[in-house]
C-alpha positions in Angstrom: 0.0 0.0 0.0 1.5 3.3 -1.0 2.4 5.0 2.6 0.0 8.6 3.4 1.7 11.8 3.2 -0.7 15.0 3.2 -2.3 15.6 0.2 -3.8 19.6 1.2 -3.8 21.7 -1.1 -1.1 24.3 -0.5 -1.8 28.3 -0.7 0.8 29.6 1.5 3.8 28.5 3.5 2.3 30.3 6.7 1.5 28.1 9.4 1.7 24.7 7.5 2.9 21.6 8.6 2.7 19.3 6.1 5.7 20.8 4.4 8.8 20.0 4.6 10.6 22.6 7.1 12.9 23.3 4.6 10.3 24.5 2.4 8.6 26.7 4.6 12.1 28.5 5.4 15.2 26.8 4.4 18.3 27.5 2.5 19.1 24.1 1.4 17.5 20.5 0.0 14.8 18.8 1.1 15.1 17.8 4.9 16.5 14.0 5.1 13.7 12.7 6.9 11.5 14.1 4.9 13.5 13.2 2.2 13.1 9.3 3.3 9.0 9.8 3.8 8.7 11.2 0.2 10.9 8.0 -1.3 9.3 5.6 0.3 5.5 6.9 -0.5 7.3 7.2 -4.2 8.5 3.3 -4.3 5.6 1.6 -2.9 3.5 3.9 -5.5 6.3 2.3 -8.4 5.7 -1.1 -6.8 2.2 -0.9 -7.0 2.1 0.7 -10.8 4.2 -2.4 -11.3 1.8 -4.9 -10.2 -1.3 -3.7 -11.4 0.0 -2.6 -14.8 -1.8 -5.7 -16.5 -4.9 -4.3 -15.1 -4.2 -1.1 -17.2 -5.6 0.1 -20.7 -1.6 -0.1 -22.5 -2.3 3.5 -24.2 -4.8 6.2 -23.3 -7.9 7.3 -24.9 -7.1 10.4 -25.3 -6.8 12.9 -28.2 -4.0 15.3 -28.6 -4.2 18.5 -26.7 -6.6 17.1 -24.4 -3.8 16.9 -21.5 -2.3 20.2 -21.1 -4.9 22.2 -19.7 -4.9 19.5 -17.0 -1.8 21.1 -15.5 -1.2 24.2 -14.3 -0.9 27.3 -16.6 1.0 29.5 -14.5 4.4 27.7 -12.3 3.4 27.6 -8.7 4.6 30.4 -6.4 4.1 28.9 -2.9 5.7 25.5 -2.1 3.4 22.6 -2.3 3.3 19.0 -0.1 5.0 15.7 -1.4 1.7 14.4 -0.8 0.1 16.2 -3.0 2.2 16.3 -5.8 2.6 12.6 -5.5 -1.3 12.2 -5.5 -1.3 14.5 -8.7 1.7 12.5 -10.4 -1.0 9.5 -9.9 -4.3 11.1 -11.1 -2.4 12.9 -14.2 0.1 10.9 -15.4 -0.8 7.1 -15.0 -3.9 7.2 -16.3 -2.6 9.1 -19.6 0.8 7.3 -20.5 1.4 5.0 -22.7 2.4 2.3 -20.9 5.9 0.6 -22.3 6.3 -1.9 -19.2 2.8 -3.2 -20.0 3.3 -6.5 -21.4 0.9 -6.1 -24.3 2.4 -3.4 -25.3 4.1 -4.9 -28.5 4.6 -2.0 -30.7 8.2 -0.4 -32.0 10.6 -2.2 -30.1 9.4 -2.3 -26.3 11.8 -0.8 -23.6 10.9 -2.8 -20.4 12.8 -1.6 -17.8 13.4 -4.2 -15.1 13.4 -3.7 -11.4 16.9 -3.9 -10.6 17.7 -1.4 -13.4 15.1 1.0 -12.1 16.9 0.4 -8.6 20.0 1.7 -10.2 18.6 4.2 -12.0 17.6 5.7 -8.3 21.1 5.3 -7.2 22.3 6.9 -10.2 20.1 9.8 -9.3 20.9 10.1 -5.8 24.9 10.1 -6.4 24.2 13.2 -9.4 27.5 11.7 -11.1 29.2 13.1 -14.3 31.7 10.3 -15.6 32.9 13.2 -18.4 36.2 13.0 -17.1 38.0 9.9 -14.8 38.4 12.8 -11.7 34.7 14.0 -12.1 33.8 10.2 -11.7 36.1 7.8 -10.9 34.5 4.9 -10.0 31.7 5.9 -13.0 34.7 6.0 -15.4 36.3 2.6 -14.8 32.9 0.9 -14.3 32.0 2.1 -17.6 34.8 0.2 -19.2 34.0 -3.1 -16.8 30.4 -2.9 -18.1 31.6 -2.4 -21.7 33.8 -5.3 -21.3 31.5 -7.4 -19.9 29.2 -6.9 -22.8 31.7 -7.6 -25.2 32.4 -10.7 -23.7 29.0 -12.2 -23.6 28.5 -11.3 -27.4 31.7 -12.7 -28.1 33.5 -10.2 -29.6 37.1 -10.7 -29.4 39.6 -8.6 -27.4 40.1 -5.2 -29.0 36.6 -4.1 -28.8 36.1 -1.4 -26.5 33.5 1.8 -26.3 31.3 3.7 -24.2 27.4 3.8 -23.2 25.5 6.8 -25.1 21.9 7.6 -25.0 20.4 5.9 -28.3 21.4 3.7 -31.1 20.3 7.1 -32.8 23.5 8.7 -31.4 26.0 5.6 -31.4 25.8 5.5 -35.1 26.0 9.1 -35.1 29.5 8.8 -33.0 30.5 5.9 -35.3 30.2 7.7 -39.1 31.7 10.7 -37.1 34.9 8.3 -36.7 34.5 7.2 -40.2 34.3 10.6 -42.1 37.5 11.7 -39.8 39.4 8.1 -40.8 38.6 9.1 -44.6 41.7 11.2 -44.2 40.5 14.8 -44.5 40.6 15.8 -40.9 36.9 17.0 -40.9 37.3 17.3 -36.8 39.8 20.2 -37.5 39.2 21.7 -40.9 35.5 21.1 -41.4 34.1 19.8 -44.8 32.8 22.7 -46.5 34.2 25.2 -49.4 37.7 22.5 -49.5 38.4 21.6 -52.9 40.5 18.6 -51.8 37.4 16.4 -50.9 35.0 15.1 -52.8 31.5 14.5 -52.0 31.5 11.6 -49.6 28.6 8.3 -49.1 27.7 6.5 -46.9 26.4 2.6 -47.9 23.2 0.9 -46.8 20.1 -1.3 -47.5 16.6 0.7 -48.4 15.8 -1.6 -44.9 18.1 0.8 -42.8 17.0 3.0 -39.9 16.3 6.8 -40.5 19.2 7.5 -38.3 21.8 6.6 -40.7 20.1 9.4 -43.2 20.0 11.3 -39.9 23.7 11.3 -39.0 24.6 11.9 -42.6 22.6 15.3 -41.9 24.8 16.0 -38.9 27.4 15.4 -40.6 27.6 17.5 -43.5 27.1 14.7 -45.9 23.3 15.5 -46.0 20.8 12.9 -47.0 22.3 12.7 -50.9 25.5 11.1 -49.2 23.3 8.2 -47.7 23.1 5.6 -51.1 20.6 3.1 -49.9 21.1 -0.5 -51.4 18.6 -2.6 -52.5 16.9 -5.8 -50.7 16.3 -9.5 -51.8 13.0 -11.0 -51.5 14.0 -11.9 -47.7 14.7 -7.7 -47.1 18.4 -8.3 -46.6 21.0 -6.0 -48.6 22.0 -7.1 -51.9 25.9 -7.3 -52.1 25.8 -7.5 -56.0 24.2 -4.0 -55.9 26.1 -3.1 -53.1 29.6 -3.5 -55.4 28.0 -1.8 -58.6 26.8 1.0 -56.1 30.9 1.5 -55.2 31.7 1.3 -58.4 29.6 3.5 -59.9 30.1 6.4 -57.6 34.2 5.7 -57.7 33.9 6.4 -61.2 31.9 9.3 -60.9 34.5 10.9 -58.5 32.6 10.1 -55.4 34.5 9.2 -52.3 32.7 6.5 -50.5 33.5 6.3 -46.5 31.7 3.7 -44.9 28.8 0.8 -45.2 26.5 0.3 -42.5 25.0 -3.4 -42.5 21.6 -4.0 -39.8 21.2 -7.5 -37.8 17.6 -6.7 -37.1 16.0 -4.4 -39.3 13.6 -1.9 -38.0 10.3 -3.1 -40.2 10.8 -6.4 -40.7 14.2 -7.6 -38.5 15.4 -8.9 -41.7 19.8 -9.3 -41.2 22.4 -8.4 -43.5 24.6 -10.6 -45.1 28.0 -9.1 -42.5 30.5 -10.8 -43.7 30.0 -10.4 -47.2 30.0 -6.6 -46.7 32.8 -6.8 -44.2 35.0 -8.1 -47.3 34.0 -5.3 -49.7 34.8 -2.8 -46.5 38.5 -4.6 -46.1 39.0 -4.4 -49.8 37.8 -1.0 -50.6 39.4 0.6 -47.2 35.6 1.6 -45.6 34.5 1.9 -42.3 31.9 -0.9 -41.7 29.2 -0.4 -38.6 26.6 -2.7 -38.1 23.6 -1.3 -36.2 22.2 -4.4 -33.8 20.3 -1.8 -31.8 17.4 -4.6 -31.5 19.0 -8.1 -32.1 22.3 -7.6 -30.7 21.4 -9.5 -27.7 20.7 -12.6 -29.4 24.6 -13.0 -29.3 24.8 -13.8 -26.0 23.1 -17.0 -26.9 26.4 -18.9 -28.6 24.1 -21.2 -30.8 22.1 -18.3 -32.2 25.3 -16.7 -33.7 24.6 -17.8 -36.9 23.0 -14.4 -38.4 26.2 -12.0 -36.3 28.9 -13.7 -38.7 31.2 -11.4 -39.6 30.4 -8.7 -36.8 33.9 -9.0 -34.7 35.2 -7.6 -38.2 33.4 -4.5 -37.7 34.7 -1.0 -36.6 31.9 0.0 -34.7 28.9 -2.0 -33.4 25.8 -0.7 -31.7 23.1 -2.7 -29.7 20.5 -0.7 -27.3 20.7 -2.3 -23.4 17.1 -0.5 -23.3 15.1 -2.5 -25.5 15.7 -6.3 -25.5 18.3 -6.5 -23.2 15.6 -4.5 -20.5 17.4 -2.0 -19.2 15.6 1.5 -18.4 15.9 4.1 -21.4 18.1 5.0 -22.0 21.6 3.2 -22.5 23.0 2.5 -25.7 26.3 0.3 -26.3 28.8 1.8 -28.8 31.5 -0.7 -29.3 34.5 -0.2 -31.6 37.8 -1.7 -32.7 39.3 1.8 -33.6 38.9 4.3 -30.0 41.9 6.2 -31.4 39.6 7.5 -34.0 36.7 8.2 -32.4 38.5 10.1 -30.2 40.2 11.8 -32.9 36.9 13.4 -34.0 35.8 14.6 -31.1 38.6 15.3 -28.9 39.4 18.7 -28.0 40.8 19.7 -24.2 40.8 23.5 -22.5 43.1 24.3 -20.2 39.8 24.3 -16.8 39.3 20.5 -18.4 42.9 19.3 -17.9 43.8 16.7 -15.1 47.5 17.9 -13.7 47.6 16.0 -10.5 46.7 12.3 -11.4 49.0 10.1 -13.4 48.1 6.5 -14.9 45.7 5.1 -17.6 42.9 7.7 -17.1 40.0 7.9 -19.8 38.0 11.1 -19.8 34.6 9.9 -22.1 34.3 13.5 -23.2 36.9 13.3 -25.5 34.6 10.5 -27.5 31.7 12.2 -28.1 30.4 15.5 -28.7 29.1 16.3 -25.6 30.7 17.5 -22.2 28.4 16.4 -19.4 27.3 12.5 -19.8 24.9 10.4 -17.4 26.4 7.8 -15.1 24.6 5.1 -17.1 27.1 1.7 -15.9 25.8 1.6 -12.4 22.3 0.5 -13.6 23.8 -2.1 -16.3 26.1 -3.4 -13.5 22.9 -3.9 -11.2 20.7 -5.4 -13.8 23.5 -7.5 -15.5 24.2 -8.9 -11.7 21.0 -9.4 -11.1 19.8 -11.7 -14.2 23.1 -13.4 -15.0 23.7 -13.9 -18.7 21.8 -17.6 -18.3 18.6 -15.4 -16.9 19.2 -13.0 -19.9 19.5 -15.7 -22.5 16.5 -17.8 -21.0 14.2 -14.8 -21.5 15.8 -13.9 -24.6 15.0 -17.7 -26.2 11.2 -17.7 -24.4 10.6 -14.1 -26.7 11.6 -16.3 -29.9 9.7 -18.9 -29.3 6.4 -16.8 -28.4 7.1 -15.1 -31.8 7.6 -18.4 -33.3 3.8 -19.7 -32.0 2.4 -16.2 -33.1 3.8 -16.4 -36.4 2.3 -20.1 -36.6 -0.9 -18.6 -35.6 -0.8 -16.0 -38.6 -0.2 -18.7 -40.7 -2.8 -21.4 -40.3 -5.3 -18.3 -40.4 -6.7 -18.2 -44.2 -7.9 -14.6 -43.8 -4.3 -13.6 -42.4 -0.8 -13.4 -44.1 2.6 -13.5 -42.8 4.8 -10.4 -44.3 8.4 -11.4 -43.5 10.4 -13.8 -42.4 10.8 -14.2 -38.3 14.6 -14.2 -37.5 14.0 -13.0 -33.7 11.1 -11.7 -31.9 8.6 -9.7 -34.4 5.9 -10.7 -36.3 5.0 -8.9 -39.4 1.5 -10.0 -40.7 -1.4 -8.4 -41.9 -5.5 -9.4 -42.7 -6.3 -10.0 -46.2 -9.6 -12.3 -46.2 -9.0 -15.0 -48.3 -12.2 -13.9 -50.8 -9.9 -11.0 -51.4 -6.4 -12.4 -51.7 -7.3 -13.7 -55.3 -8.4 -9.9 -56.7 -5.4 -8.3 -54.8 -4.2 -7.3 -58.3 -6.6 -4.9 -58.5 -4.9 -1.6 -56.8 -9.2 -0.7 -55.8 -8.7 -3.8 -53.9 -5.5 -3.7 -52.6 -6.3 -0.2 -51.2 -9.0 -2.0 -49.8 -7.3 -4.6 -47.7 -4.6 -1.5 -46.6 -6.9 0.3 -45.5 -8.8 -2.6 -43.4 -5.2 -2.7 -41.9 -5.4 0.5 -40.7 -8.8 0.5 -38.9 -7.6 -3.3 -37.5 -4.9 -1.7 -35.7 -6.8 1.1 -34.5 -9.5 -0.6 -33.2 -7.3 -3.1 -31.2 -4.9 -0.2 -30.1 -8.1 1.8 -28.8 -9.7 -1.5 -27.1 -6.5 -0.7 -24.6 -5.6 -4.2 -24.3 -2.7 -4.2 -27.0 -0.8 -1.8 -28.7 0.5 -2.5 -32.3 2.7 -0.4 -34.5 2.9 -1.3 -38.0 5.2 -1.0 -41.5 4.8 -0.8 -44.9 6.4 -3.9 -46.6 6.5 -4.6 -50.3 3.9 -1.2 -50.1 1.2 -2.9 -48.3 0.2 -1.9 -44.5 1.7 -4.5 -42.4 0.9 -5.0 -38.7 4.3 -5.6 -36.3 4.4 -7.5 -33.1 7.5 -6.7 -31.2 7.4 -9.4 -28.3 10.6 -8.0 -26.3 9.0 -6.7 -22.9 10.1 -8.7 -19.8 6.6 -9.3 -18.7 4.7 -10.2 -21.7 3.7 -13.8 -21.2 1.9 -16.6 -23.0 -1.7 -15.8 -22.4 -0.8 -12.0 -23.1 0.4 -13.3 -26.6 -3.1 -15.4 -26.8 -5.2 -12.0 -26.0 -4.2 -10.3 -28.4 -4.2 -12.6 -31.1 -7.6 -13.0 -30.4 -8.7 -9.7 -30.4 -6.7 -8.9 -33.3 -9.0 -11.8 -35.1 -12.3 -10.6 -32.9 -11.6 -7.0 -34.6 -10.9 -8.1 -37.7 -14.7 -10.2 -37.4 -15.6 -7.0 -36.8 -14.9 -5.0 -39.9 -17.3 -3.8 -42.7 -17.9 -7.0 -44.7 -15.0 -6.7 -47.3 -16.9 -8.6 -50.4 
């Protein structure tokens, strides 16, 4: 039961005593006991959200703009109780999230933070630590490159991998075509690209199946979306490595200097896997960078008999895999590994004088000189915890249970006549959609196809707005196509048969489609 704390309404600090006496005429933080009182109302309120998340509609029925007025238009002048704000953070905010730890929320790729992680990431708060240089955080510095280590080892990446923990997979790739533009040669960290007549325009290699973020960086960059050449796909939405060598070619010739290939174990839409260590061969022979973004799958790895699809990765120069989606760490924490930390730190490493340590000696790392930022998160302790706490053997157990629940689903899809399987299922997502089998024969017809697409559409949004499941969905082969992401810790097996069955209940439920 979440513990009482006064919930009055506040007007003034005169006279009141359910504030904290540092409130009503202090100097300094909240008072320690108070402090304690305020926690421990918070965590059995977590607890509680927790255990009764099932319970919950996964995303609100609400429409956009309908929330603000709900909160205060003007910021308060007079300090107001714990209790109360507590109570308000329960009447305003649970009922209108989306709920990611629900474990029918299957949309995206769910971020299910587990409860030793969320432990650490109170610890983390508490200690307020900046690991952006080893003597701002020691112990936050070198548990950063434990944690990093530790990873690398239960992927199996040899010994000359190292890296750091950023925010997103967004920014990890980000940090790794940095390194590759500076290793390129033309010293873009110190000189810049633009107005030099001694470089070319530079591109950047990957399937039409990448993420955005690849086209994203290239806009950071300086290379701009026109330096992103996206590759073509086989029939199984993996990269095609004859195009991938005419698409060299071709820009060689033209005078274009290509930089680096980015291959994807886990593909946003359909999870589909390049073929690595083809394209790590064209990236040794043609002197590229080669980064392979496992943001999603990466984990798998630390199953050794599910290596199969990561062959070729330890010949990478930069890998990425997010700890906050299946690996179920809180967002956020992304792992950038690389071979080459002498060039990453090349393009981002500049020191001032105020940043310079002159009274430690020894193997120090300051992070800041890896990325583009000053200030970081302390971001290990929470991975340490939640690592600890599973074990790899829990990890891989939960990982393998996903996979098979994916593999049943998918079954499910395709014993259905009025359903159809989109995509292969290398992992843990499920990309189908519902064609009625008196339609599948007149598909042809684009009046018809537009049809079934647009049944898609209202299928998902009626089971999203039932509450009991949440569905994101894809365009594949340019047809609507549902996804179900089964990666949250807490999804179980009759979770996966509720929504299959309202997903088929809605679909009864449409306009007849003859």
């Amino acid at each position: 039961m979440t513990r009482e704390l006064s919930k009055e309404p506040t007007a003034n600090t005169g006279g009141r005593t359910d504030l904290d006496p540092q409130q009503r005429f202090g100097l300094n933080d909240m008072d320690p006991d108070s402090f304690r009182a305020s926690a421990h109302a918070a965590v059995d309120i977590m607890a509680d959200y927790l255990e009764t998340i099932r319970d919950r509609p996964v995303m609100p029925n609400v429409e956009p703009g309908t929330l603000r007025p709900l909160f205060a238009q003007t910021p308060p002048e007079s300090p107001e109780a714990m209790g109360t704000i507590l109570a308000d953070y329960q009447r305003l905010f649970e009922p209108n999230v989306t709920h990611w730890q629900h474990p029918r929320f299957l949309a995206y790729f769910a971020s299910s933070a587990s409860g030793p992680g969320i432990i650490g990431e109170m610890l983390t708060s508490v200690l307020n630590s900046n690991p952006m240089l080893w003597r701002t955080s020691p112990v936050g510095t070198e548990l950063e490159q434990v944690v990093i280590d530790w990873i690398r080892q239960a992927l199996g990446l040899p010994v000359g991998f190292d890296g750091l923990i950023t925010d997103t997979a967004s920014t990890s790739s980000l940090l790794a075509l940095a390194a590759a533009r500076q290793a390129a040669g033309f010293d873009a960290a110190a000189q810049g690209l633009p107005a030099r007549d001694d470089v070319p325009q530079l591109r950047i290699y990957c399937s039409d199946e990448a993420h955005s973020s690849i086209s994203k960086a290239a806009m950071t960059l300086g290379l701009g979306r026109a330096g992103v050449s996206k590759i073509p796909t086989n029939e199984r939405f993996e990269l095609r490595l004859d195009a991938l060598e005419e698409a060299i070619a071709a820009d060689k010739a033209a005078g274009i200097r290509p930089i680096a290939i980015v291959g994807t174990i886990g593909t946003t839409s359909t999870t589909s896997v390049d073929p690595i260590a083809g394209m790590a061969k064209i990236a040794q022979r043609e002197g590229l960078w080669l980064h392979v973004d496992a943001a999603y799958a990466g984990v798998v790895a630390i199953i050794p008999e599910r290596r199969g699809p990561f062959e070729g990765w330890e010949q990478a120069d930069s890998i990425v895999t997010n700890a906050h989606k299946w690996w179920f760490a809180p967002v956020d924490a992304s792992i950038l590994l690389t071979r080459r930390m002498p060039v990453l730190r090349d393009a981002f490493s500049l020191v001032p004088e105020y940043l310079r340590t002159l009274d430690r000696q020894g193997p120090m790392r300051d992070y800041n000189e890896y990325t583009p930022t000053l200030g970081r998160r302390l971001r290990s302790l929470k991975l340490w915890m939640h690592l600890r706490y599973f074990g790899l053997e829990g990890l891989r157990r939960r990982i393998l249970n996903h996979i098979e629940m994916a593999n049943r689903f998918a079954g499910w899809v395709e014993a259905d006549p009025d359903f159809q399987l989109m995509a292969p299922v290398p992992f843990s997502t499920v990309c189908f959609r519902y064609r009625p089998a008196g339609l599948a024969a007149r598909e042809t017809d684009p009046a018809v196809a537009e049809k079934i697409d647009n049944m898609n559409v209202r299928l998902m949004d009626a089971v999203n707005r039932g509450g009991q499941a949440f569905l994101s969905h894809t365009r594949i082969n340019e047809r609507m196509t549902i996804r179900v992401a089964i990666s949250n810790l807490r999804t179980e097996d009759p979770d996966l048969e509720l929504v299959w069955d309202v997903v088929r209940s809605e679909a009864a439920a449409l306009q007849d489609p003859a």
